[in-house]
C-alpha positions as CSV (number, residue, x, y, z in Angstrom):
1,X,24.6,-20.4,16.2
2,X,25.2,-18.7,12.9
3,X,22.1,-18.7,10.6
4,X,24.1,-20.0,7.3
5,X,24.6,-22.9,9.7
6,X,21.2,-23.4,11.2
7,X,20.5,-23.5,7.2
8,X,23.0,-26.0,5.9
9,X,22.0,-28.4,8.6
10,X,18.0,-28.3,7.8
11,X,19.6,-29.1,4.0
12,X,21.6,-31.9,5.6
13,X,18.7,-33.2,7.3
14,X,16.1,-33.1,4.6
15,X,18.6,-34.4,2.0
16,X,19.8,-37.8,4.3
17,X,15.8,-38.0,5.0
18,X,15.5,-37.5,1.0
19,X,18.0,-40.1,-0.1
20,X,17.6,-43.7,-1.0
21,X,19.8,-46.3,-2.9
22,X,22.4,-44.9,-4.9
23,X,21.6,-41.1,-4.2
24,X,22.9,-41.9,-0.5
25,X,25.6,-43.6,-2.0
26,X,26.3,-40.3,-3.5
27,X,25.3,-38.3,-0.7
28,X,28.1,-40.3,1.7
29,X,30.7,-40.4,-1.0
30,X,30.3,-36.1,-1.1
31,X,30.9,-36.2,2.5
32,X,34.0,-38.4,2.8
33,X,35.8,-36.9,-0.2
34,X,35.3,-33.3,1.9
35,X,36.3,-34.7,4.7
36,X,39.0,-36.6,4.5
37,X,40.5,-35.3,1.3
38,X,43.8,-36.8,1.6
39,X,42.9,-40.5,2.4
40,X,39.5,-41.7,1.1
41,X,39.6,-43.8,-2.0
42,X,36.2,-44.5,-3.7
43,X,35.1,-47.9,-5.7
44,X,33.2,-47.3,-8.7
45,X,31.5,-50.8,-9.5
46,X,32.7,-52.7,-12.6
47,X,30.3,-54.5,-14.3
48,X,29.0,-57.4,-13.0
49,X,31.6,-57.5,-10.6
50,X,30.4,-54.7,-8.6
51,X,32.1,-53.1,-6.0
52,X,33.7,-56.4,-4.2
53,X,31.7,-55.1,-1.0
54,X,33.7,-52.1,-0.9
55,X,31.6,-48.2,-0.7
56,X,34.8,-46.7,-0.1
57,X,37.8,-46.8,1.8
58,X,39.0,-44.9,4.6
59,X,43.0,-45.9,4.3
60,X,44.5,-43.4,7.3
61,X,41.8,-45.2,9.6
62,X,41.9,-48.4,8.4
63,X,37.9,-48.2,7.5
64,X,36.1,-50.0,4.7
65,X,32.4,-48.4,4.0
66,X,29.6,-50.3,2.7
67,X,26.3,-47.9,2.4
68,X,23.1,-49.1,2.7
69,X,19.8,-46.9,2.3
70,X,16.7,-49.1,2.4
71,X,13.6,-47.4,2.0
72,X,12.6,-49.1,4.8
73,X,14.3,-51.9,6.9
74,X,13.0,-55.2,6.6
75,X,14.6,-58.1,9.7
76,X,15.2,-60.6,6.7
77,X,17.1,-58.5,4.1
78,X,18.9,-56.7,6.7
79,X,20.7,-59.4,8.3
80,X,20.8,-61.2,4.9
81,X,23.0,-57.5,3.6
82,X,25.0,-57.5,6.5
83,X,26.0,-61.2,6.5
84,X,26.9,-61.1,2.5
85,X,28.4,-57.8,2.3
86,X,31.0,-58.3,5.7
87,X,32.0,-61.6,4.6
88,X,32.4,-60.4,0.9
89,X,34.7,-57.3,2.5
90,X,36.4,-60.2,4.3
91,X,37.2,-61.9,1.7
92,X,38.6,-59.2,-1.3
93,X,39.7,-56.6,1.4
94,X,40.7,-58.0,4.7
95,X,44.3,-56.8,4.8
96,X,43.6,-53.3,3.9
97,X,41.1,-52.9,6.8
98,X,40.4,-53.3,10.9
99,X,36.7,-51.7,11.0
100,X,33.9,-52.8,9.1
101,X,31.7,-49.8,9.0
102,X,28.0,-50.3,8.1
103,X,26.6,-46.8,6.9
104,X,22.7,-46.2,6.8
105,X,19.6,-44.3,6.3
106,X,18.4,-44.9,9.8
107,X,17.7,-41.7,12.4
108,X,18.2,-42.5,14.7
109,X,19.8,-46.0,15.5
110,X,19.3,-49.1,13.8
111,X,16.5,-51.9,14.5
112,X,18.0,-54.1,17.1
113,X,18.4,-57.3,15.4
114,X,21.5,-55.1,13.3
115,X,22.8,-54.2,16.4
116,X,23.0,-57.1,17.9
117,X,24.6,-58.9,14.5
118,X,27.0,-56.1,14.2
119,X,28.2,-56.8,18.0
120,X,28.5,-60.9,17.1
121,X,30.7,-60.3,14.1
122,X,32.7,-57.7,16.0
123,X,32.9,-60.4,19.1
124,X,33.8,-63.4,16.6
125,X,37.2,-65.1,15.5
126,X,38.0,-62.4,13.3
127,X,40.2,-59.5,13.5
128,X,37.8,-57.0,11.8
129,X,35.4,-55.1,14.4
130,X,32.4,-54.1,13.0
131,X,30.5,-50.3,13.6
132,X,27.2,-48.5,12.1
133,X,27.7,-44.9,11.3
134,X,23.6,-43.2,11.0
135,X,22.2,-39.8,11.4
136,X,24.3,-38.7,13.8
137,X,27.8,-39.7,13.0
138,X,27.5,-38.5,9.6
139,X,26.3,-34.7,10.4
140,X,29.4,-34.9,13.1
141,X,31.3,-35.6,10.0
142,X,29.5,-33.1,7.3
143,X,29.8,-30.5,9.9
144,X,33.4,-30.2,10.6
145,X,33.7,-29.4,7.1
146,X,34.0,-25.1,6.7
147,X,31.9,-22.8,5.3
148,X,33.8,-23.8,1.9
149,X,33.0,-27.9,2.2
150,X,29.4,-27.1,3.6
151,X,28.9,-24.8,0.3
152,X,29.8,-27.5,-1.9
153,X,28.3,-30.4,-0.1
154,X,24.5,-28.4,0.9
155,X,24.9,-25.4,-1.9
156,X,24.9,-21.2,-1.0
157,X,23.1,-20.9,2.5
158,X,21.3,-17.7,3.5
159,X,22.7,-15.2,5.6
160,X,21.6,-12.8,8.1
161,X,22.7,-9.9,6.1
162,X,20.4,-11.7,2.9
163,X,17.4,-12.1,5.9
164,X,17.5,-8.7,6.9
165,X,17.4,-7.2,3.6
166,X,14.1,-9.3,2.2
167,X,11.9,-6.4,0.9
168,X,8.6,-6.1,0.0
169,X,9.4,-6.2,-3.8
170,X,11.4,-9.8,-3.0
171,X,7.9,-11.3,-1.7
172,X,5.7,-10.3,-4.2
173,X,6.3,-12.3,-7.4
174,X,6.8,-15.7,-4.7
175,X,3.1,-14.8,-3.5
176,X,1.9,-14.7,-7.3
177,X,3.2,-18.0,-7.9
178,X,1.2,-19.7,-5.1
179,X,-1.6,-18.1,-5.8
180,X,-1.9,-20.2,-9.0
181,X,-2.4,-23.3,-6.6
182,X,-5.6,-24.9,-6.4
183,X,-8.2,-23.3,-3.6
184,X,-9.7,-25.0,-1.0
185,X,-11.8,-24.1,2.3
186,X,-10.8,-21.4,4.5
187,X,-9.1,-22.8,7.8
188,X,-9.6,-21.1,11.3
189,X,-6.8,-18.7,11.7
190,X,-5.5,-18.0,15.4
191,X,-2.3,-16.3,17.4
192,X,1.0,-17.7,17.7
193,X,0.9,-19.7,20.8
194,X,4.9,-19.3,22.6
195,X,6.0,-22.5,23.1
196,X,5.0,-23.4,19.3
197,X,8.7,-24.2,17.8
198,X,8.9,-26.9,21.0
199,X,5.1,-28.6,20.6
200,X,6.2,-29.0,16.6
201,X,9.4,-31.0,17.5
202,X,11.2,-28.8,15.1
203,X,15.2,-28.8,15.6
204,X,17.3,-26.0,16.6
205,X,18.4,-24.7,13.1
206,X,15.1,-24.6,12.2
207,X,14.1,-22.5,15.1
208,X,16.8,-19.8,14.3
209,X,15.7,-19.9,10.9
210,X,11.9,-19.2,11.4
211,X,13.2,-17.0,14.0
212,X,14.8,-15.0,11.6
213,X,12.4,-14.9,8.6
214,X,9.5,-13.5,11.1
215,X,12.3,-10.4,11.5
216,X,11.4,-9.9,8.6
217,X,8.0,-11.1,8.3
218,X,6.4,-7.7,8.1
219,X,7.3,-6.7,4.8
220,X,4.8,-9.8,3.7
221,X,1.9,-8.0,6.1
222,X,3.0,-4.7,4.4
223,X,1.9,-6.8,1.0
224,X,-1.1,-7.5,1.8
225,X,-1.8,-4.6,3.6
226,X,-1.1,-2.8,0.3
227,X,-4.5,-5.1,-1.3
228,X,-7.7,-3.0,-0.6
229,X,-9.2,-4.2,-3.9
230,X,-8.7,-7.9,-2.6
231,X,-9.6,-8.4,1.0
232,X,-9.4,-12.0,0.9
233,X,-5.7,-12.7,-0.7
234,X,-4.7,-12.9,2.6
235,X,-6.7,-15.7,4.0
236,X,-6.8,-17.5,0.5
237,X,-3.2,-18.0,0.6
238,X,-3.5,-18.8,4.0
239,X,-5.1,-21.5,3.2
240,X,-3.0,-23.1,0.5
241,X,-0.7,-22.6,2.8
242,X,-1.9,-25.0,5.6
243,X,-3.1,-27.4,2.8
244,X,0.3,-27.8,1.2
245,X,1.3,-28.2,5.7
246,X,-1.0,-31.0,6.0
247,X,-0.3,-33.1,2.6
248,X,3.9,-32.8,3.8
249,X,2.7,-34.0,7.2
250,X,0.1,-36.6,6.1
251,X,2.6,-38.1,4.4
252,X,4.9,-38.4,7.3
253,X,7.3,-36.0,6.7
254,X,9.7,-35.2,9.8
255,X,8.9,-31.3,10.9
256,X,12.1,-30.0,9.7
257,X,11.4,-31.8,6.2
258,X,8.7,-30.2,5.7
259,X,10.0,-26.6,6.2
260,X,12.5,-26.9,4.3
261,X,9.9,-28.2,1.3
262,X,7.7,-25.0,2.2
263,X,10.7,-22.8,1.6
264,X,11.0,-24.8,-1.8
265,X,7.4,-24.6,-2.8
266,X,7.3,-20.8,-2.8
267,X,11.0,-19.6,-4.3
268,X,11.7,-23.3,-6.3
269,X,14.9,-24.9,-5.6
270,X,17.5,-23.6,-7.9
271,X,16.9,-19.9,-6.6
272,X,19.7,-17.4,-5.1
273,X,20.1,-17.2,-1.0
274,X,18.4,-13.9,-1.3
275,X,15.6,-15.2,-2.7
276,X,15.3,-18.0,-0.8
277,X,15.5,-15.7,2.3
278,X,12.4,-13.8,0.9
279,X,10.7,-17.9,0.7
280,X,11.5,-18.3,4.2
281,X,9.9,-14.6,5.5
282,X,6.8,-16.2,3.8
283,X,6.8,-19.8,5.4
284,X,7.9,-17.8,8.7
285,X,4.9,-15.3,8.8
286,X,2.2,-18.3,7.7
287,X,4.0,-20.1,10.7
288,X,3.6,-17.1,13.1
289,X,0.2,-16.6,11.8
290,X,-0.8,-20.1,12.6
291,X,-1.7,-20.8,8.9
292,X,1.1,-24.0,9.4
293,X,2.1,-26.3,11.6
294,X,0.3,-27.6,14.6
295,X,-1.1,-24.8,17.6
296,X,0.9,-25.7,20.5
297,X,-2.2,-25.5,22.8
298,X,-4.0,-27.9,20.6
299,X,-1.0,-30.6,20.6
300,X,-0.7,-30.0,24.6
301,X,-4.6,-31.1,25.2
């Protein structure tokens, strides 16, 4: 798997984890103007009027949209969305579709009172079958998209070549910026256990990716090797380290999620692929050095 790919698809997931309401509106309406260039057709609500239970329309497939990104999913509204918004399609766009496709937030699957509604509406009088497009579905989607669609939809994604050249001089300033975060106790420090990556129920891409920053994790050991006068840099940042780990996973962030907002909390989010690749030799020698995420033989116990 190529690395620029293993990064676009820890974007992908962080930003359909990320996305509520409208932003996931936005977020789906990105992907199916990419993908299907030549036959989607987007509704902008008018007013008061709204939308007429339309999200979009997929004209080559027959396929209406209609988006819906709780920020949780509650039995009551649910159903109550899924009733109103299928027989409101129905009614103001019934001859211009077959498949009624409910699109969600929901990785992976949604709560089975949907899936069972879905299946009665699709198994009813009417000539519309219904479907639910989640997680899944929509990275199929995202990631037949080339390297040109992927840009545009995820931004610029680090390369090998960018990985392999992180220097010493591209870690430094990122170091000085965290150091400005608030201290707080030393943790334990101990080695990188093997089957780490698997016991934190990180995905592929983000195995490649940590993979590849500790190739190039030395030149941050080369830093602080070059720190006589401050012996306990090092283990300071260490620390903020595994305390900015624990908030992100305290607060129930999914593993990938909360590498990709590690990378972000060192280089900041509008920074170029190289320096971003620098970020993730950071987050990837903390992670080797067991200053983040959980020690395998720990979770095993």
């Amino acid at each position: 798997m190529q690395v620029e790919r293993a990064w676009w698809g820890l974007r992908f997931q962080v930003r359909f984890l990320k996305e509520t309401g409208d932003g996931f509106e936005d977020f789906i309406r990105d992907i199916m103007r990419l993908r299907f260039p030549d036959e989607y057709t987007s509704v902008k609500p008018a007013g008061r009027e709204g939308d007429w239970k339309n999200d979009g329309l997929l004209t080559n497939q027959r396929r209406l949209l209609q988006v819906y990104a709780p920020e949780g999913f509650d039995k009551r509204k649910t159903l109550a969305k899924i009733n109103a918004d299928y027989s409101g399609a129905v009614d103001a766009w019934g001859d211009l579709f077959d498949t009624w496709t409910f699109v969600t937030n929901s990785d992976p699957g949604l709560p089975p009172y949907a899936v069972a509604r879905l299946q009665e509406l699709s198994d009813g009088d009417g000539p519309h079958k219904c479907e639910a497009w989640d997680y899944g579905q929509l990275r199929r989607l995202a990631f037949e998209l080339d390297d040109e669609g992927l840009t545009e939809l995820l931004g610029a994604a680090v390369t090998i070549t960018e990985l392999l050249a992180v220097e010493v001089r591209d870690v430094i300033p990122m170091l000085r910026a965290i150091e400005v975060a608030p201290a707080v106790a030393l943790a334990d420090v101990s080695p990188v256990p093997p089957d780490k990556l698997d016991a934190n129920g990180l995905t592929e891409d983000a195995e490649l990716l940590l993979l590849s920053g500790m190739r190039r994790a030395p030149a941050v050991q080369t830093y602080f090797d070059g720190q006589p006068m401050r012996p306990l840099f090092r283990d300071d940042l260490g620390t903020r380290f595994s305390s900015k780990y624990q908030s992100l996973r305290d607060a129930d962030a999914a593993p990938d999620e909360i590498l990709a907002a590690l990378v972000e909390w060192v280089a900041g989010p509008a920074l170029m692929p190289v320096q971003q690749a620098a970020a993730l030799a950071v987050v990837a020698f903390f992670f080797e050095q067991c200053d983040i995420f959980e020690d395998a033989t720990k979770v095993n116990q």
